[in-house]
Each structure stands twice: as structure tokens, then as C-alpha cells.
C-alpha positions in Angstrom: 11.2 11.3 13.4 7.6 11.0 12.6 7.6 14.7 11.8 10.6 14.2 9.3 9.3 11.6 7.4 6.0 12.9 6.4 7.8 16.4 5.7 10.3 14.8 3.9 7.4 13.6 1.6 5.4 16.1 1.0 8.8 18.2 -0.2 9.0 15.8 -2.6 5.0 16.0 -3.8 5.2 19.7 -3.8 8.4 19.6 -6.1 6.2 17.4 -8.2 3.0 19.7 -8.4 5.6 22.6 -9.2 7.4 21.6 -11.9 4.7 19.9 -13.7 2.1 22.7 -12.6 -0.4 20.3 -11.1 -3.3 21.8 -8.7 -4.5 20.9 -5.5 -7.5 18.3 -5.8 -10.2 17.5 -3.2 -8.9 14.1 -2.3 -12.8 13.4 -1.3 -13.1 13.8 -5.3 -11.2 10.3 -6.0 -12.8 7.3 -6.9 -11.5 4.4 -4.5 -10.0 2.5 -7.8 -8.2 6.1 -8.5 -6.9 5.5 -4.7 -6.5 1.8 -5.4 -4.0 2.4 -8.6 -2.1 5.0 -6.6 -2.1 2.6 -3.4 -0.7 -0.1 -5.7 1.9 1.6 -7.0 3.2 3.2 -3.9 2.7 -0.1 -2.1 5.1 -1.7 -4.8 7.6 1.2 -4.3 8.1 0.7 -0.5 8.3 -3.0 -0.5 10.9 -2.5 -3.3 12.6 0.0 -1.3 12.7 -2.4 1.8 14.3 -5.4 -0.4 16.9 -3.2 -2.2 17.7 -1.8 1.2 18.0 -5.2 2.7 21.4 -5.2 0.1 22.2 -6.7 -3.3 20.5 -9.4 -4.9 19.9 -10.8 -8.4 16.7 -9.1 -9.8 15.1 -12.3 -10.1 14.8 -12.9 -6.3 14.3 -9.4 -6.1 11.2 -9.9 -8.1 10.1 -13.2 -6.4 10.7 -11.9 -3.2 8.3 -8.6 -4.0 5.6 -11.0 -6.0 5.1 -12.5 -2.2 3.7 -9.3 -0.7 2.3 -7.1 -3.8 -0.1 -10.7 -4.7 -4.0 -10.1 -3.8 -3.7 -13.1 -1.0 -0.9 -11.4 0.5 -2.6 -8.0 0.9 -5.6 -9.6 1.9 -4.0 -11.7 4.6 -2.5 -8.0 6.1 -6.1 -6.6 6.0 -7.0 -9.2 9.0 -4.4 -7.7 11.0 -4.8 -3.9 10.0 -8.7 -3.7 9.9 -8.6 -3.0 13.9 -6.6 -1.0 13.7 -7.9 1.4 11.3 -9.2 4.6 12.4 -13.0 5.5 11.6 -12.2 7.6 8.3 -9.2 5.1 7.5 -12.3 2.1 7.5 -14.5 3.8 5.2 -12.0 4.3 3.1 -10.9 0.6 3.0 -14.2 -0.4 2.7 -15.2 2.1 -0.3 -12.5 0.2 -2.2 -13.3 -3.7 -1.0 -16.7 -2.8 -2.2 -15.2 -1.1 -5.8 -15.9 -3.1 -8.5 -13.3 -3.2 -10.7 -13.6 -4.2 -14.5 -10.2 -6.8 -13.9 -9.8 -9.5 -11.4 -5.9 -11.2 -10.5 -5.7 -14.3 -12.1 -4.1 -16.3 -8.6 -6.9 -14.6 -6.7 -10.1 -15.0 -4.9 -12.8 -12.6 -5.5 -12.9 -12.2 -1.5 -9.3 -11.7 -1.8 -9.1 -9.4 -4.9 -11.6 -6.9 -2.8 -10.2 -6.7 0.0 -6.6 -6.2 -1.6 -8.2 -3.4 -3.9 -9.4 -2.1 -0.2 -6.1 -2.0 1.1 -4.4 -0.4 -1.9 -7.2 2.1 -1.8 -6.0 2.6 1.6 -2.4 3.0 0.7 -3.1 5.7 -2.1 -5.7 7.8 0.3 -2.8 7.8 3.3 -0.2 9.0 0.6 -2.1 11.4 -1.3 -3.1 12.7 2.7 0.6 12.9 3.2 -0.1 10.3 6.2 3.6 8.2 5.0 4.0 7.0 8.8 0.8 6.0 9.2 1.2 4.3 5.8 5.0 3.0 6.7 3.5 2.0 10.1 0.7 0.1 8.6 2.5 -1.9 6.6 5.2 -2.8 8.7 2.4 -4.3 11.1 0.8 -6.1 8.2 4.2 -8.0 7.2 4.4 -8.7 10.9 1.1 -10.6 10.8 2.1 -12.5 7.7 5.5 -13.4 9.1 3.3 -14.6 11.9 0.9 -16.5 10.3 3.2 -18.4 7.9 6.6 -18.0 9.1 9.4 -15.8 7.9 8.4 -13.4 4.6 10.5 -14.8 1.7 12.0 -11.5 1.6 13.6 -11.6 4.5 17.6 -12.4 4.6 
């Protein structure tokens, strides 16, 4: 299964990169706010995928129910969970993008929060532009465990 997934993916990206004729790029070459706006966007995309998933709903709780994981508090509360678990390479990554320093800040979040949330989306992007979606899938699931842990069940579940 782990196999299949990540294949699955990168069919997908390659399909992409044919039809609109886009080249390979050292992924070393990103900044970690060009990893952080992919990460952020792909982040938003599974936890959508989970809620639709999880059946029919009116958009509105759909959206409230997404708001609870994609906010800078939310993402930052994963990263105490994930950060051991993070391989050597995965850490510098995370860290290259806490220590980014964006030109925008959320408005519902810390600075300590905000950092460590661009971290985690830098994160994100760098595992999906690796073609790394288990490891992504994997380290997200474990980071809604934590938060389910820590302040009981995720509005988004049913």
C-alpha cells in the first residue's frame, strides 16, 4: 500500500509537468516560504479530502470543521507531537521554515505559533514535492492524533 500511494502521486505530478511542459527543479533550490505556500495548500487539500470523505455536510461546517486544523495554533500544536519524530533532513527542513520570516503574520496567531506553523507547512510542501505522500499522510494523521489527545475529539470528527 505504501508503494501505491506515493506512485499513485507522482502519476499524477508527472501528468502535470507533461501537459503544462514544466521541468524538473532542484527541490534544494526552494525557499522554505516557496515550500511553506505549497505545504499550505496541500495541507488544506488533504484535510478537505478527509472531511468530504467522512460524508455529506453543509459547506459551512465543512469550513468550520477545516478552519480547526489549517489555523496557525492548530499546526503548531501538531509540531510538538511530530518534531521527534522527524528524521534528520525532515528537521532542517522544519526548522528552515520556523526560522523564515515571512512579510504576513495570521491575525488569531502567536508569533511562536505562526513560525512554527510556517515550519510545518514548509514541511508538508518539501515531503510532497519529494513525492514522500505517506510520510506526509502518516505525519499528519499522527499530528490530529495528538490534538484529539490533547483537547479531546477534533471538531471534524462525526
Amino acid at each position: 500500500m505504501e508503494e501505491s500511494l506515493d506512485r499513485v502521486e507522482l502519476g499524477w505530478m508527472e501528468a502535470l509537468s507533461q501537459a503544462f511542459q514544466l521541468e524538473d527543479v532542484d527541490i534544494r533550490t526552494y525557499s522554505p516560504l516557496t515550500l511553506a505556500y505549497m505545504g499550505d495548500g496541500v495541507y488544506e487539500l488533504i484535510i478537505r479530502t478527509i472531511l468530504v470523505k467522512r460524508g455529506n455536510c453543509p459547506v459551512n461546517k465543512l469550513h468550520r470543521q477545516a478552519s480547526a486544523l489549517v489555523r496557525a495554533g492548530a499546526q503548531s500544536k501538531m509540531m510538538e507531537a511530530l518534531e521527534p519524530m522527524l528524521t534528520q533532513e525532515e528537521n532542517r527542513i522544519y526548522k528552515r521554515g520556523r526560522n523564515a520570516h515571512p512579510s504576513t503574520m495570521a491575525k488569531n496567531a502567536t508569533m511562536g505559533d505562526y513560525r512554527r506553523a510556517t515550519g510545518f507547512e514548509a514541511l508538508m510542501g518539501w515531503l510532497f514535492l519529494k513525492g514522500q505522500k505517506k510520510r506526509m499522510v502518516d505525519l499528519v494523521k499522527a499530528g490530529i492524533s495528538y490534538i484529539e489527545l490533547e483537547e479531546g475529539k477534533w471538531t471534524g470528527s462525526r
